[in-house]
C-alpha positions in Angstrom: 0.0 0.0 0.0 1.3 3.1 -0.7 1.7 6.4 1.4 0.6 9.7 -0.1 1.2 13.1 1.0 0.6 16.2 -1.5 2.1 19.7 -1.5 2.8 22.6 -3.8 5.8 23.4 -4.9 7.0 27.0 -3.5 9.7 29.6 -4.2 11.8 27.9 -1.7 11.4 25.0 -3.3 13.3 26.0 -6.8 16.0 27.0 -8.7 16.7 30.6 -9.6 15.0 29.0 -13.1 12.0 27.9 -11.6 12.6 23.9 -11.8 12.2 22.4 -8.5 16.0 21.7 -6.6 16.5 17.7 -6.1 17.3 18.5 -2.7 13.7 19.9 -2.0 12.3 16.9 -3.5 14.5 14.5 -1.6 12.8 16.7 1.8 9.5 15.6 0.5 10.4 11.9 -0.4 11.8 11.6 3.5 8.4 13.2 4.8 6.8 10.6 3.1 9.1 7.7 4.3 8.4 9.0 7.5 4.4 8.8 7.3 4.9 5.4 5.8 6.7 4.2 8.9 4.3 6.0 11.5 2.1 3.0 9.7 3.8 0.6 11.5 3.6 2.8 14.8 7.1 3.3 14.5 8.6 7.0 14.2 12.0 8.3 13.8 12.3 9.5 17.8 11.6 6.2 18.1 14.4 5.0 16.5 17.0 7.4 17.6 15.9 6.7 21.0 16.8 3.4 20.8 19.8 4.3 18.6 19.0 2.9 15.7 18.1 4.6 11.9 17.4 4.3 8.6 20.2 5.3 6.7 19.5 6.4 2.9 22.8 4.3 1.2 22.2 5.3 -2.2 19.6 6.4 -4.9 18.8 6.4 -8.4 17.1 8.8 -10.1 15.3 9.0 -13.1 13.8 12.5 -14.4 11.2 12.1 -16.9 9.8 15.7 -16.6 10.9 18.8 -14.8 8.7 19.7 -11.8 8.2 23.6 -11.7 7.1 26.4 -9.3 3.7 26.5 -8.3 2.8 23.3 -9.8 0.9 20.7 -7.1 2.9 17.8 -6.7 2.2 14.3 -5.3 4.5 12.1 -3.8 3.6 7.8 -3.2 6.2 5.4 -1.5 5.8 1.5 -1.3 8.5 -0.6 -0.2 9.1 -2.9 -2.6 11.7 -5.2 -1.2 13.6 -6.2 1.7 17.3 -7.7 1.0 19.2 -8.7 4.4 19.3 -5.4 6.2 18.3 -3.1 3.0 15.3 -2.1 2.4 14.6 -0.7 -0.6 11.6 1.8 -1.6 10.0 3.4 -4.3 9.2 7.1 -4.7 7.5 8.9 -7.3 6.5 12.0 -8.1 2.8 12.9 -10.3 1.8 15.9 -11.3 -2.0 15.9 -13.2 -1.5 12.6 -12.4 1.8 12.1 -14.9 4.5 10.9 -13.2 7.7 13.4 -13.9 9.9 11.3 -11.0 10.7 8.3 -10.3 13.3 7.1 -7.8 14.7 4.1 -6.0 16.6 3.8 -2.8 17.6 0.9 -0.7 17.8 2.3 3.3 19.8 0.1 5.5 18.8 -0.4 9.1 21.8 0.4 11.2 
């Protein structure tokens, strides 16, 4: 099942050129990671109270349409798999509905 959140994307979301930074994206991707976990009545105080985390190893990215200022923008996560201690999730990024972002990350529990 996938997690959801939706927001609009703001000056401080962007490039002087009005095409969203990757680094604002990523924000939103990890506010939605979050959400998913709260799912599970798990948090991130939770973990780093217990000294644990999920650490983002890698990602890959593929841009299949710029995301601009003012456009509204939603995000949906799903793990798809779990691989010894990596667990790796899905991200993407719809705007109208077309996806312009897709990316794929394996987190490792530490």
């Amino acid at each position: 099942m996938a997690t959801i959140i939706k927001s609009k994307i703001e000056s401080y979301h962007v490039q002087p050129n009005g095409i969203m930074k990757l680094s604002s994206l990523l924000k939103l991707f990890q506010k939605a990671a979050c959400l998913d976990l709260a799912n599970f009545n798990i948090s991130d105080y939770d973990l780093r109270d217990n000294n644990m985390a999920f650490v983002l190893v890698k990602y890959s990215v593929h841009i299949i349409k710029e995301i601009k200022l003012d456009e509204e923008i939603v995000i949906k996560t799903y793990p798809r798999q779990v691989r010894g201690a990596a667990f790796i999730r899905d991200f993407i990024a719809e705007i109208n509905g077309e996806i312009h972002r897709n990316i794929t990350s394996p987190y490792e529990f530490e």
